[in-house]
MARLUM-202514 format. One line per field, with one value per residue (C-alpha): x, y, z; residue in three letters; chain. Coordinates in pm, 1 decimal, padded with zeros to 6 digits. Layout:
east X; ...
north Y; ...
up Z; ...
zakol ALA; ...
sepa A; ...
This chain:
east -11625.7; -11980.6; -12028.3; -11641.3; -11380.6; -11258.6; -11550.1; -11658.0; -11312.4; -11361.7; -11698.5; -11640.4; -11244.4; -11285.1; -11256.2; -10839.1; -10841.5; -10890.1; -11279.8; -11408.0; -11455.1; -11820.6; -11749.9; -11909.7; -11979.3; -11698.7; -11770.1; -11512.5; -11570.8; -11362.8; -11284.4; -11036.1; -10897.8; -10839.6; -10991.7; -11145.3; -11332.9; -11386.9; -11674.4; -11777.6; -12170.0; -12482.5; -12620.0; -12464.2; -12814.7; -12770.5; -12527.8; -12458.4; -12131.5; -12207.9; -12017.2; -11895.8; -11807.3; -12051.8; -12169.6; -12542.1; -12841.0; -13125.2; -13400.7; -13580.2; -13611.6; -13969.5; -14121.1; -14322.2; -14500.9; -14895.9; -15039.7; -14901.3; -15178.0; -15126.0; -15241.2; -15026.9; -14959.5; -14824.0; -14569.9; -14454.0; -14310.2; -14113.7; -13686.2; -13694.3; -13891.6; -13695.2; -13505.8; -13294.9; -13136.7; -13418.5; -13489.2; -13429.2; -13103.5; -13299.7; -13180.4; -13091.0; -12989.8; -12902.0; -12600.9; -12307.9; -12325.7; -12006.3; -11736.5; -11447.3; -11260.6; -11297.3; -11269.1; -10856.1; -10864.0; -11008.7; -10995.0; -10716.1; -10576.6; -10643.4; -10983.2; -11044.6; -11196.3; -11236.5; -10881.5; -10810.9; -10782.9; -11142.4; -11399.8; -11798.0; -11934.2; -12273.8; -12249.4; -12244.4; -12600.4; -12736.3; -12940.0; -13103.0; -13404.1; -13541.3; -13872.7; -14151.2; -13876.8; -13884.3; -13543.7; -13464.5; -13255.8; -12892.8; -12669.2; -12386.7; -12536.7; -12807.8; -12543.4; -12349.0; -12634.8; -12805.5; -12423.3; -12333.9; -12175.7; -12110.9; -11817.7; -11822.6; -11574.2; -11487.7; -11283.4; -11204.1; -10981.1; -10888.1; -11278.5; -11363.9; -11142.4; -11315.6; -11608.8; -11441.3; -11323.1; -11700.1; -11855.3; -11586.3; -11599.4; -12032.3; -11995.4; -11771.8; -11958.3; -11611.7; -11521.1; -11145.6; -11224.6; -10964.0; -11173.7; -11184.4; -10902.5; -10708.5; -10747.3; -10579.5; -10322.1; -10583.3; -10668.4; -10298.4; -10318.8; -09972.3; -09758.4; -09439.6; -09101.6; -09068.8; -09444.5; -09579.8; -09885.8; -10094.4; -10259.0; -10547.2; -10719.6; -10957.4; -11081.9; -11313.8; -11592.7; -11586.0; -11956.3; -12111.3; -11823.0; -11845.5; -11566.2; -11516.6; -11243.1; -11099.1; -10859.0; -10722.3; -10787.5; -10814.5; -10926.1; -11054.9; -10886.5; -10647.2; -10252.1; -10002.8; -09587.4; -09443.2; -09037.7; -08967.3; -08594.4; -08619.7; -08535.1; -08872.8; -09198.5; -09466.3; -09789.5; -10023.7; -10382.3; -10630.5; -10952.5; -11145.7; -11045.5; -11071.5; -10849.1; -10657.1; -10815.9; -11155.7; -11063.7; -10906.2; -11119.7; -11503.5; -11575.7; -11551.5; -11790.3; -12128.3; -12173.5; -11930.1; -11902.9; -11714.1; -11608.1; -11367.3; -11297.9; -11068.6; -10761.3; -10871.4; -10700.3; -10351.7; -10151.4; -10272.5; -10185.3; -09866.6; -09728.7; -09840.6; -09729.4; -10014.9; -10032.1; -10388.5; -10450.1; -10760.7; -10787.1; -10456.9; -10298.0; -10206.2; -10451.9; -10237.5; -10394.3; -10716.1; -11067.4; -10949.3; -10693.6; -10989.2; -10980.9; -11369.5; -11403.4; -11138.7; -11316.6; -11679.5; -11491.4; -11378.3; -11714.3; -11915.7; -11696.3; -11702.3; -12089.2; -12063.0; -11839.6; -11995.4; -12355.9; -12189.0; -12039.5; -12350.2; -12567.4; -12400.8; -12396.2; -12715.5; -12695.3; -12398.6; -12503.1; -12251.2; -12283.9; -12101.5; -12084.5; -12134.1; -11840.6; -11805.9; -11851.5; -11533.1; -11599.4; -11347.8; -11380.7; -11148.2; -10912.4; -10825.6; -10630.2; -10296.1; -10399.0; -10588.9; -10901.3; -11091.2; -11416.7; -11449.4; -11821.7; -11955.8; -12317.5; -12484.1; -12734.9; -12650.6; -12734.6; -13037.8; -13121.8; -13356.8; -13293.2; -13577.2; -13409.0; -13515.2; -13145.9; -12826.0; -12576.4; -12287.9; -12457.6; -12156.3; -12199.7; -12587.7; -12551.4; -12254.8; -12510.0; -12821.1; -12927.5; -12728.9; -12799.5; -12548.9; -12700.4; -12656.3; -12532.3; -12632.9; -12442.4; -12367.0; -12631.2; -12660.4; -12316.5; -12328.6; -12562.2; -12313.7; -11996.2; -11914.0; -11852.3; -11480.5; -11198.6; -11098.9; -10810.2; -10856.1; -10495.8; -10225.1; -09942.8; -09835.9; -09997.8; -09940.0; -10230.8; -10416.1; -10779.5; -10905.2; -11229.6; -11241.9; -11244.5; -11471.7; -11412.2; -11538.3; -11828.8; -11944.3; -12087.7; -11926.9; -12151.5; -12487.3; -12291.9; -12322.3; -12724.8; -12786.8; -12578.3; -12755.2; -13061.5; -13071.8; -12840.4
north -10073.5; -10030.9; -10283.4; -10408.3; -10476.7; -10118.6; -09965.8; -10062.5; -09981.7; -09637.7; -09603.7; -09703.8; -09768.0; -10173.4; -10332.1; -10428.2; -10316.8; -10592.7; -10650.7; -10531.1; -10815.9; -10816.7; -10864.5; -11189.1; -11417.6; -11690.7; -12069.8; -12226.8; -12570.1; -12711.6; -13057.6; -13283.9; -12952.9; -12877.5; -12621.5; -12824.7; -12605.7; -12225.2; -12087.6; -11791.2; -11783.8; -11535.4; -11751.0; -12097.1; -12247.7; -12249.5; -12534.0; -12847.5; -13080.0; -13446.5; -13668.5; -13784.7; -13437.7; -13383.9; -12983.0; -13018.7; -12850.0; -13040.9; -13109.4; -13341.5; -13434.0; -13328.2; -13592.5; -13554.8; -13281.0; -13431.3; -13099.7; -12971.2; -12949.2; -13218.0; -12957.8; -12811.9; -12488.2; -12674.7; -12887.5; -12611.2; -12416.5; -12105.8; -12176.0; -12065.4; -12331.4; -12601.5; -12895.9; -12873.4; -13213.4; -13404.6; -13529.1; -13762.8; -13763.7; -13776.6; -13815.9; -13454.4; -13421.1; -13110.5; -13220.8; -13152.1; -12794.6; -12762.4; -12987.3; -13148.1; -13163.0; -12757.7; -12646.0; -12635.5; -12262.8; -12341.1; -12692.9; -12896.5; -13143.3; -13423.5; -13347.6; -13343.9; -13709.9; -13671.5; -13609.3; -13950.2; -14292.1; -14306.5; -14447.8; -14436.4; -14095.1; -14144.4; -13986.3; -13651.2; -13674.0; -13629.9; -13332.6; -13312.2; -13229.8; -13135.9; -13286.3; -13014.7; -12741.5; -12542.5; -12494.4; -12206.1; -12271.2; -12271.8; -12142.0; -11957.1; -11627.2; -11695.0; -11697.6; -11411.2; -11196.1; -11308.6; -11215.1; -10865.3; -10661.6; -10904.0; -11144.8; -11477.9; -11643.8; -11999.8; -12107.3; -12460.6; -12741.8; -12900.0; -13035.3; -12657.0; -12582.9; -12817.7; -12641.3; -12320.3; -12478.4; -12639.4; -12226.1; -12127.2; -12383.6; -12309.7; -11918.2; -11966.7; -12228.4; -12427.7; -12180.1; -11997.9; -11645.8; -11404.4; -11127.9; -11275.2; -11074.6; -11228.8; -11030.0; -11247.6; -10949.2; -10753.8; -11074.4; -11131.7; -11432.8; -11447.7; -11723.5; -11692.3; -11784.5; -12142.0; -12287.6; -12462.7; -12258.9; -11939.8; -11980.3; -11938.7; -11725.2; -11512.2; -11394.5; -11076.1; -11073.1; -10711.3; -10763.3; -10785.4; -10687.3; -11044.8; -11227.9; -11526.8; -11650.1; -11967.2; -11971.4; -12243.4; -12322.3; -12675.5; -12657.0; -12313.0; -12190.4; -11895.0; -12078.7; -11937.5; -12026.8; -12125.5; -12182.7; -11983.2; -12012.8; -12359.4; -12567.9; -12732.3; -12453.1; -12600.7; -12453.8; -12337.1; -12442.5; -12164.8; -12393.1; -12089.8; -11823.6; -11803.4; -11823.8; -11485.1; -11403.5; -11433.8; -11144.7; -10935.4; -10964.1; -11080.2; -10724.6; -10807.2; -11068.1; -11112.3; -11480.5; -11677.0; -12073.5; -12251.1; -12643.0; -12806.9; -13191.5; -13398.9; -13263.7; -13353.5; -13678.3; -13751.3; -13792.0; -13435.7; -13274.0; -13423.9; -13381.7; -13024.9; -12955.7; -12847.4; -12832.0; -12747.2; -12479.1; -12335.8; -12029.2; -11908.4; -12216.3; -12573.8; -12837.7; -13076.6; -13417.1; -13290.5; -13359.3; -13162.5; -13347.5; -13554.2; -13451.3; -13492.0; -13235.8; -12972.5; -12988.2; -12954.2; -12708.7; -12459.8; -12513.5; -12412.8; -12098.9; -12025.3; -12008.8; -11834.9; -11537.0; -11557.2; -11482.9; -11153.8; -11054.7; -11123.4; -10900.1; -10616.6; -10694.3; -10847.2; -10883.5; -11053.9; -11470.4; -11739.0; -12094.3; -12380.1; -12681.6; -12990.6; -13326.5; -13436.8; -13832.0; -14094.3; -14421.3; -14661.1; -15012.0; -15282.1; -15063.7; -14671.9; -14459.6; -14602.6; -14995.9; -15074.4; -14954.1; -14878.9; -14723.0; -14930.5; -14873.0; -14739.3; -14746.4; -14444.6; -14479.2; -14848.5; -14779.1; -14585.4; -14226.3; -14092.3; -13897.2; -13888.5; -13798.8; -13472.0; -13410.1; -13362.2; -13694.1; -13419.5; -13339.6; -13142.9; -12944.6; -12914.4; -12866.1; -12576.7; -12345.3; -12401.3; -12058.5; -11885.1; -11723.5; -11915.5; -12149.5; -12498.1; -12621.2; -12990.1; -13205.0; -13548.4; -13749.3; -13628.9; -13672.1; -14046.7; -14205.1; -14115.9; -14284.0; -14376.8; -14024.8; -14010.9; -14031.5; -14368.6; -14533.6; -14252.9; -14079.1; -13935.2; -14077.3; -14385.1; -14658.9; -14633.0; -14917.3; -14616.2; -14512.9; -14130.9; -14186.9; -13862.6; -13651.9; -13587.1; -13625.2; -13278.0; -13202.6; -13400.4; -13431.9; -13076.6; -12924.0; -12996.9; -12848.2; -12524.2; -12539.6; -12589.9; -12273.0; -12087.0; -12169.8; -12028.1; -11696.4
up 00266.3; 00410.0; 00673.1; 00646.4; 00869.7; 00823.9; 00804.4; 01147.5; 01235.3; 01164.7; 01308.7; 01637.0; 01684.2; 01802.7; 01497.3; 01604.0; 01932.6; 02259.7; 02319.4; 02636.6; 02875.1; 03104.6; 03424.6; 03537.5; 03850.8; 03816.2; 04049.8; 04176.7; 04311.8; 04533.7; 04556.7; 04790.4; 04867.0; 04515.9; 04277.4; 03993.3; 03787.5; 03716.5; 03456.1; 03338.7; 03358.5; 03466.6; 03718.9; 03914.3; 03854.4; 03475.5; 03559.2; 03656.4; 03695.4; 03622.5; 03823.5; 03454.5; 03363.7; 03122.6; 03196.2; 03130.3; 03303.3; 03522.1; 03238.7; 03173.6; 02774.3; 02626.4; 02434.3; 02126.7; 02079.6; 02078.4; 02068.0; 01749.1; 01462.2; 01143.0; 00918.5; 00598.9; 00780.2; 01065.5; 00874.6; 00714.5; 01017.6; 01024.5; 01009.9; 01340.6; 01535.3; 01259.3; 01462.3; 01145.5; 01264.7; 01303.0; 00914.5; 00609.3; 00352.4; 00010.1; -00354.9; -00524.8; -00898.7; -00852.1; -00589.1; -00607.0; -00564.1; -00724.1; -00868.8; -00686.1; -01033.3; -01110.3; -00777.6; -00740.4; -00600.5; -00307.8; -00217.5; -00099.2; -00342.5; -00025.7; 00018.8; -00334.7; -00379.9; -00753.8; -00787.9; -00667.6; -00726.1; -00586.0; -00848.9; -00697.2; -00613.5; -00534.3; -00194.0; -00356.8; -00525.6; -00178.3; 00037.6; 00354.5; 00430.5; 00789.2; 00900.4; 00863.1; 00748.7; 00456.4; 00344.6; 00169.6; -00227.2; -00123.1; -00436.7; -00420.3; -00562.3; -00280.2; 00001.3; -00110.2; -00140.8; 00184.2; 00321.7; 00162.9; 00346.1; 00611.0; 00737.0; 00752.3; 01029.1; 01072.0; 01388.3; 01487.2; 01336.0; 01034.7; 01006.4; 01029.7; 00750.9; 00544.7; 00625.3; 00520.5; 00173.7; 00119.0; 00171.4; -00040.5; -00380.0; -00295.4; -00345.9; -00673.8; -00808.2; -00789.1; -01074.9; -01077.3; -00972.9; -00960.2; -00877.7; -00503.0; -00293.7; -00040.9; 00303.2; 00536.1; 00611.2; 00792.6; 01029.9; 01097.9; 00848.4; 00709.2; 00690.9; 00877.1; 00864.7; 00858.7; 00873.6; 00677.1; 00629.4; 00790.2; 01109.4; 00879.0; 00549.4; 00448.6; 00113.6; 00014.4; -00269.8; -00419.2; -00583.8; -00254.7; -00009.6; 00173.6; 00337.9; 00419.1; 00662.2; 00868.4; 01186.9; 01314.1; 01681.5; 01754.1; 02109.1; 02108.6; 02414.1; 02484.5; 02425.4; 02665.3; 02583.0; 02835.4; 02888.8; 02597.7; 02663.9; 02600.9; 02238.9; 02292.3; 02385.1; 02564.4; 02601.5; 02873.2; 02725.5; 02933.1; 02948.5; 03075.5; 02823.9; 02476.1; 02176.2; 02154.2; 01807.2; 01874.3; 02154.8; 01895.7; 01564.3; 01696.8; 01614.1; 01226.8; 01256.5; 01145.9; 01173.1; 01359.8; 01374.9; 01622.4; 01622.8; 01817.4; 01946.8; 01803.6; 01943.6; 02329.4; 02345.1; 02486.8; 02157.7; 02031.8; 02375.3; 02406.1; 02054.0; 02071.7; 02408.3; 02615.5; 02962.8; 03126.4; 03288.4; 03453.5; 03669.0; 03536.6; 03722.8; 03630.0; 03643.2; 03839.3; 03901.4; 03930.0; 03758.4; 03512.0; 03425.1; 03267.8; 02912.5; 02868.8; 03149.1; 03027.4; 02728.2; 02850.1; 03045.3; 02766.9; 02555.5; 02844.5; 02893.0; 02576.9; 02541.0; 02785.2; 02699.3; 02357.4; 02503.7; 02718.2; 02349.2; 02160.9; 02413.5; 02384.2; 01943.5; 01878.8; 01533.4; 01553.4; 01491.9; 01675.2; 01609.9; 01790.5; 01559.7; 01716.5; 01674.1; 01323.5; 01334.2; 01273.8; 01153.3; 01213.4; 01223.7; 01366.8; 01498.5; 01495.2; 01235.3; 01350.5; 01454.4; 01091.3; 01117.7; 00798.3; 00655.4; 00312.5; 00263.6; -00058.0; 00006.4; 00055.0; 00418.6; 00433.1; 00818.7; 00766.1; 00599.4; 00871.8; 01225.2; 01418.9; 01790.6; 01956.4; 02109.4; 01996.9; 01995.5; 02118.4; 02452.6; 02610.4; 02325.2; 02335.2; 02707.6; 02681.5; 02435.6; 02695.0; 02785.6; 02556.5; 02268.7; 02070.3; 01863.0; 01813.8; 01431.5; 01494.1; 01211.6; 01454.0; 01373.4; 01055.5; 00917.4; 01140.8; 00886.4; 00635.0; 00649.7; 00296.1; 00248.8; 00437.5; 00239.2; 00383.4; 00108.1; -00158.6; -00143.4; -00312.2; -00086.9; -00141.9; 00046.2; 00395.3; 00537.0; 00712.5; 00620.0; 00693.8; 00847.2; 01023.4; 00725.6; 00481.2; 00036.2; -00101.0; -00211.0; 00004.9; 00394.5; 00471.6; 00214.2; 00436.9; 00733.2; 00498.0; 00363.9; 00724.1; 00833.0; 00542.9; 00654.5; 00989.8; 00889.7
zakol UNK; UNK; UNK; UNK; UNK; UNK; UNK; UNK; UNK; UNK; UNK; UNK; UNK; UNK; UNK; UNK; UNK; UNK; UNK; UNK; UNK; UNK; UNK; UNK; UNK; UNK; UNK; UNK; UNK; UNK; UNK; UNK; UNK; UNK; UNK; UNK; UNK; UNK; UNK; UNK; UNK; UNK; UNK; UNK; UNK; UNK; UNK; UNK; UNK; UNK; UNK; UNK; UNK; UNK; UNK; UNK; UNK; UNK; UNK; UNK; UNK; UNK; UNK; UNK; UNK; UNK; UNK; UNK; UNK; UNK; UNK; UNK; UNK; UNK; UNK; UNK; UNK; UNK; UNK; UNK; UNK; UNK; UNK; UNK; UNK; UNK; UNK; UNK; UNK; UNK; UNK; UNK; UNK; UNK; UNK; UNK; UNK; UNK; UNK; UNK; UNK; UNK; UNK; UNK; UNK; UNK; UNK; UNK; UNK; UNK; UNK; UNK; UNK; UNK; UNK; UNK; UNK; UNK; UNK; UNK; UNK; UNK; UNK; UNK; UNK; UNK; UNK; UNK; UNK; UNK; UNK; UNK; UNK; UNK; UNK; UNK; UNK; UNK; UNK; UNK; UNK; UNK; UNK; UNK; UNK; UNK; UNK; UNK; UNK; UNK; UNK; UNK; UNK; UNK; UNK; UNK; UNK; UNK; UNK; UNK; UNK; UNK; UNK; UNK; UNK; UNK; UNK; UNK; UNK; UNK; UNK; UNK; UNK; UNK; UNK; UNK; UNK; UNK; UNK; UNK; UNK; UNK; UNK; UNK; UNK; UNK; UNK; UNK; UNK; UNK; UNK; UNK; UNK; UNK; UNK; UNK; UNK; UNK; UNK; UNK; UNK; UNK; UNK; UNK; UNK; UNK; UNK; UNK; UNK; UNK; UNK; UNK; UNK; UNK; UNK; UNK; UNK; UNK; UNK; UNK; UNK; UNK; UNK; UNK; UNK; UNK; UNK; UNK; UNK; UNK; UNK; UNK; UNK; UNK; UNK; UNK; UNK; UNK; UNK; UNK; UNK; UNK; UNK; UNK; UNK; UNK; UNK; UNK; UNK; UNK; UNK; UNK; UNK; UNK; UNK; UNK; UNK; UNK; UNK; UNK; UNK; UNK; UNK; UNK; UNK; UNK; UNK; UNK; UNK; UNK; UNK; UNK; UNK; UNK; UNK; UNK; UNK; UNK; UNK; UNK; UNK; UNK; UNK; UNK; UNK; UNK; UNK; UNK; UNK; UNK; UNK; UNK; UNK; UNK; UNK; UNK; UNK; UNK; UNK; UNK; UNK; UNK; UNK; UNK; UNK; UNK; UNK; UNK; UNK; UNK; UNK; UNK; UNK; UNK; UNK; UNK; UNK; UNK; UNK; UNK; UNK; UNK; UNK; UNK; UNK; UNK; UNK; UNK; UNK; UNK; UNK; UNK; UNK; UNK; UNK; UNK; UNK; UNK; UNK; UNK; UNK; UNK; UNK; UNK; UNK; UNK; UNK; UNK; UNK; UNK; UNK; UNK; UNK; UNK; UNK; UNK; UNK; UNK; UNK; UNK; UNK; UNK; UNK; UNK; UNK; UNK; UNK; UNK; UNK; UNK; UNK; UNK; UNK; UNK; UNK; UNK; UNK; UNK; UNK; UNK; UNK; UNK; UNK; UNK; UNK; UNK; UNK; UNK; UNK; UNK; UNK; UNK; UNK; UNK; UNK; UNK; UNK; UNK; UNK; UNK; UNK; UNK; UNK; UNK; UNK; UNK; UNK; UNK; UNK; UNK; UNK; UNK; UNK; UNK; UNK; UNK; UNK; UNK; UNK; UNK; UNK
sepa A; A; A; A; A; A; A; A; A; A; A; A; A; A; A; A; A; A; A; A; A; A; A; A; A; A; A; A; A; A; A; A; A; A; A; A; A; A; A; A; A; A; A; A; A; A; A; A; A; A; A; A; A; A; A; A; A; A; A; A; A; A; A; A; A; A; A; A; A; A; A; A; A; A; A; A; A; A; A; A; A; A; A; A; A; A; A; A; A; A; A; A; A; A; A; A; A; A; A; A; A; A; A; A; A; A; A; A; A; A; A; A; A; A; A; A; A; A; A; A; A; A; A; A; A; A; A; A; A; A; A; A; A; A; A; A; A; A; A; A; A; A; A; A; A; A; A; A; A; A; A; A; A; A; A; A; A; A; A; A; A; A; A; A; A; A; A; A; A; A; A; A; A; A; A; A; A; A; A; A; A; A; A; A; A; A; A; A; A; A; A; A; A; A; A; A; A; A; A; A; A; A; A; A; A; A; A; A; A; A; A; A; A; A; A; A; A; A; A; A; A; A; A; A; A; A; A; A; A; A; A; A; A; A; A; A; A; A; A; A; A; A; A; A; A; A; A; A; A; A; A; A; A; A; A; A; A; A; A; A; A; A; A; A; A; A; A; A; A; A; A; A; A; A; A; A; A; A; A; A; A; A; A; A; A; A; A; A; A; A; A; A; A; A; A; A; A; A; A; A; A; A; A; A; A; A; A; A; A; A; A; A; A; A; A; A; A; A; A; A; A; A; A; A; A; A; A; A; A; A; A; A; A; A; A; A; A; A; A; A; A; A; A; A; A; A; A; A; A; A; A; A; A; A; A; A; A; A; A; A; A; A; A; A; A; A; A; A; A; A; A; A; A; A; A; A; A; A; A; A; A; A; A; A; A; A; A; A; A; A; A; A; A; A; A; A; A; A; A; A; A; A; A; A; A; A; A; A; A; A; A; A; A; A; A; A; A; A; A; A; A
């Protein structure tokens, strides 16, 4: 398997075994006699700690760029100077990529919006285009060519895994393929006794000897057990180390993206346990105990690590995604709040901005070289595309405006990952 998992395995004997850790300056601040913080980074200049806990660095925002020629060459730049956020959502005939009623192998009956009671698709006829940016023709044929040889790794939440379904349905053409093998064995990805499902999946095309995979990690951080004598397991949530698998498999990667966010709020933390931890000791009661700076926390260290891991595998191309939009009105998912709208860019089609809406996340990848997938602003113009009402459980009075019908929204998250791998 030339350029597999294996392969590499046998070539240089790290493919399964732990990943050799830098040794790095770590900053403790101290605060009311507590330690607050600790991060893994190159220099403490690179950083800064917001009295709001936002980690960002001293800068000041460039404005528009006056000297840039207006000529055709100029408009045209190269990918790699593309703000691929900064554009327009324009009509596409050629959208969907793939259909949501075909596409049963991959995609999860509730995502599926065609599959519903849902009647109006026009949010699927829909691409977007960067400002300037000349994207390259995103097909599945494209992608797995562009990928052969190489692995594909998705690690986040459950809006990561629609991300991973999206890249899947795209590389089939939504079409049942037996030919694709299911390797989730060699990443540890089986389902054990009792659950519900895997800890995550990953499937192998033989024609080009691409994988593509998903883990679920909704914070991204290393989880300790804790009590395990106990009926009920809590957690120890490491802010400043990441998830075990990413130690154990980032080897087998060729592109990795990241996402996490939605799962730093109270209810998550207490229904799944987690206690923080930074340092390799609790958090206590202090500013970390603030889950907007535990987070900012872990994204920061995980840049971090990331950019020791990609120097010493520079070929090796890590993207954090930024937040995925929710659009609730009048309330939240459990007090009545709703996303009924059905017209597509009712709020506008166009991002101009020069910044990211997630600036932790912006802020964590700032002298790294992970890159940035920037979907916020994007995916905020679009919120008739969640999958509000549309459902095959009975009707419960709560609207999913945090995830997305597929095809759909998720789909862009892909042609702009394409176009920078």
């Amino acid at each position: 398997m030339k350029g597999g998992c294996l392969h590499r395995l046998l070539v240089n004997k790290l493919c399964f075994g732990l990943v050799v850790f830098l040794v790095v300056p770590i900053l403790v601040l101290l605060l009311e006699g507590a330690p607050i913080l600790t991060i893994l980074s190159s220099t403490p200049e690179q950083l800064r700690i917001l009295s709001q806990g936002f980690l960002q660095q001293e800068q000041e925002h460039p404005g528009p760029d006056i000297t840039r020629s207006h000529t055709k060459r100029s408009r045209t730049k190269l990918n790699k100077d593309c703000n691929f956020a900064k554009g327009k959502w324009v009509a596409d005939e050629k959208r969907p990529l793939y259909s949501g009623n075909e596409c049963k192998q991959w995609l999860s009956k509730m995502w599926a919006c065609r599959m519903m009671k849902r009647a109006d698709f026009s949010y699927e006829s829909f691409r977007w285009q960067p400002h300037g940016c000349e994207m390259p023709e995103f097909t599945g044929p494209n992608f797995l060519e562009r990928m052969k040889h190489k692995t594909l790794a998705f690690v986040g939440d459950s809006l990561g895994r629609q991300q991973f379904q999206s890249i899947m349905c795209i590389a089939t053409g939504g079409s049942y393929s037996p030919e694709v093998e299911d390797v989730g064995w060699k990443y540890g990805l089986v389902k054990a006794p009792g659950a519900l499902r895997p800890d995550g999946w990953a499937y192998r095309f033989p024609a080009t000897n691409t994988t593509i995979l998903f883990y679920w990690s909704a914070s991204l951080a290393e989880l300790e057990p804790l009590n395990t004598g106990s009926s009920a397991t809590s957690f120890a949530l490491h802010l400043d180390r990441p998830v075990t698998f990413l130690k154990k498999y980032l080897n087998c990667f060729d592109v990795l993206v990241l996402n996490t966010g939605h799962h730093w709020n109270r209810g998550k933390f207490n229904g799944n346990h987690w206690e923080l931890y930074a340092d390799g000791k609790p958090v206590g009661e202090g500013r970390l105990a603030d889950l907007n700076r535990a987070k900012n926390l872990t994204l920061h260290s995980i840049a971090r690590w990331m950019d020791s891991e990609i120097a010493q595998r520079p070929q090796m191309k890590v993207f954090l995604r930024t937040m995925s939009p929710r659009h609730f009105v009048n309330g939240d998912w459990n007090t009545g709040g709703t996303c009924g709208n059905t017209t597509p860019m009712s709020h506008g089609s166009e991002v101009l901005q020069d910044h990211s809406s997630d600036l932790p996340a912006e802020s964590a990848v700032n002298g790294t070289r992970v890159k940035l997938l920037d979907i916020t602003a994007i995916s905020q113009l679009r919120d008739e595309g969640h999958i509000s009402n549309s459902t095959f459980k009975k009707s419960t009075g709560i609207h999913d405006c945090l995830h997305w019908c597929l095809p759909g929204i998720p789909d862009m998250w892909n042609e702009l990952l394409f176009a920078q791998i």
